[in-house]
N, C-alpha and C positions, 0 to 999 in steps of 0.2 A: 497608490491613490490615483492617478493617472489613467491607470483602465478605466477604475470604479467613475472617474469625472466625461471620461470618454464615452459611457451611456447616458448621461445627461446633457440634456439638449440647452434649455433655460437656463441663463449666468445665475439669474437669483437662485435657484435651487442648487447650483454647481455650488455655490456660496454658503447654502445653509449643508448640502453635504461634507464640505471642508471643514464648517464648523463641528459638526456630529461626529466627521473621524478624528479629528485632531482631539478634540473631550472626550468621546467613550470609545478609543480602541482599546487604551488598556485595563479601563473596566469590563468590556468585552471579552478580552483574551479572560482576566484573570475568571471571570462569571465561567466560562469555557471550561477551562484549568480544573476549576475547585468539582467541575462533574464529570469532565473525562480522565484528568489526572496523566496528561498527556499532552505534551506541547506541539509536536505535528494535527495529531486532530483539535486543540484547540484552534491553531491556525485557519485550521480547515472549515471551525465552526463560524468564526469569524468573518473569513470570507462568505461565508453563507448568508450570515446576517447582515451584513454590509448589499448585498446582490439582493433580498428581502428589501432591507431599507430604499434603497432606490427605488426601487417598484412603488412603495407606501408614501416618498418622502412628501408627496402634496400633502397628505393628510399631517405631518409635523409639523405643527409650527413653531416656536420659540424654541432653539437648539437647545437655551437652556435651565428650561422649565424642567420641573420637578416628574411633569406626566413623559413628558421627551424620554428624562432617563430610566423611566422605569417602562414605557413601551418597548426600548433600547436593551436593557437589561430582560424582560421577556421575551423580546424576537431573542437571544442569545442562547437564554436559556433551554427553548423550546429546539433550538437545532441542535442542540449539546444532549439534548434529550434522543430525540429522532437519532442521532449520531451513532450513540450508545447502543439504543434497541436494533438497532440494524446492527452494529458489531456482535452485540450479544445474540442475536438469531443466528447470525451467520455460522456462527461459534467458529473463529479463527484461529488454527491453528499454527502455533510460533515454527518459525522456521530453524529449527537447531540439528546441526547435524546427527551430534549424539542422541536425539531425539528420532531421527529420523533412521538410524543404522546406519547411516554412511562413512565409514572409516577416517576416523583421524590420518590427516597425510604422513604420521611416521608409519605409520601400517603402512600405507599405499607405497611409499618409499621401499620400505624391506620389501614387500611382493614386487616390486619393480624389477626386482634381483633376480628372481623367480623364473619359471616355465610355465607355460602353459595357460589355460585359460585365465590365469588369475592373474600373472603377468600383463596378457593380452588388458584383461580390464583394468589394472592400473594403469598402464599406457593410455588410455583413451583420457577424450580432456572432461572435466569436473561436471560438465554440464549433461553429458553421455554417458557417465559414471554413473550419475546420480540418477537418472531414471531408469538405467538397466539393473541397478540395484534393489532402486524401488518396488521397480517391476515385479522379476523375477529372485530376487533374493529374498525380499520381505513380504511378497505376494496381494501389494497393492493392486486394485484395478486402474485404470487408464485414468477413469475418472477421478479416483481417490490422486493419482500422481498431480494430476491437474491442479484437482485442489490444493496440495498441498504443495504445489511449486505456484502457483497462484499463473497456470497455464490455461491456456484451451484444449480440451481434449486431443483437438487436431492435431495441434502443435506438439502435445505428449505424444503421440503416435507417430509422427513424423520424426519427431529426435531418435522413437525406441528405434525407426529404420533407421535413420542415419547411424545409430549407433553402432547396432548389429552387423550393419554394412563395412563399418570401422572396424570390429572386433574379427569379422570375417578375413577382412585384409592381414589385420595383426599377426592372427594365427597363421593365415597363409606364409605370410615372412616368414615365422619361429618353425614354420618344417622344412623352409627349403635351407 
């Protein structure tokens, strides 16, 4: 609460803010809750509304009038809203390895034992693994990696170097 008081300037308003979060934060969350069914983006919606409220708070009067908590309860509902439709555009996909082909570590274990390029690639650490797998084993594009590591393309292309640079080295060891 202390950020959210640290954008208001006027005591009387810091005052009628204190009163609005202490009464409807946990009407807020659960209002949140009951349309994203998810407690970090609830969270998330929360603070939104709250960062809304400030902006508006002249326009409240009486913390706890009946019109208070339903403009309260609509600022809530409408970022829970906006929340949702941007998740669901985005269409987000979960991050699971099994999902993704990347080998359960008793695999990567036994290949460890191994020669040869596949050796070399379990050797390499998880974060280099994973996108030269992506890459080239499952025939993702840069972009598709990105998305799906929740990367910058850049930054995908930069790891596949470094990786490659890794896996270069690797093999060089296992011949001499």
């Amino acid at each position: 609460m202390i950020v959210y008081l640290a954008m208001i300037e006027a005591p009387e308003e810091k005052r009628k803010f204190e009163a609005l979060y202490e009464r409807y934060r946990d009407l807020m969350f659960y209002t949140a809750d009951q349309i994203l069914g998810d407690t970090k983006d609830s969270e998330d919606v929360v603070h939104e509304a709250f960062l809304k409220i400030i902006n508006h708070l002249e326009k409240i009067g009486d913390p706890l009038c009946p019109q208070t908590r339903a403009l309260i309860v609509t600022i809530t509902e409408n970022k829970a809203i906006d929340l949702y439709r941007r998740r669901k555009r985005r269409s987000m996909v979960p991050f699971d390895e099994a999902y993704l082909g990347v080998p359960d570590i008793s695999v990567i274990e036994q290949v460890e034992d191994g020669a040869g390029i596949a050796g070399a690639i379990a050797r390499l650490p998880g974060h280099y693994r994973e996108v030269l797998l992506l890459k080239y084993a499952h025939g993702y594009s840069t972009e598709e990696v990105a998305e799906l590591l929740s990367l910058s393309p850049e930054n995908v292309k930069k790891l596949i170097q470094r990786a490659r640079k890794k896996l270069e080295g690797y093999l060089e060891e296992s011949e001499v």
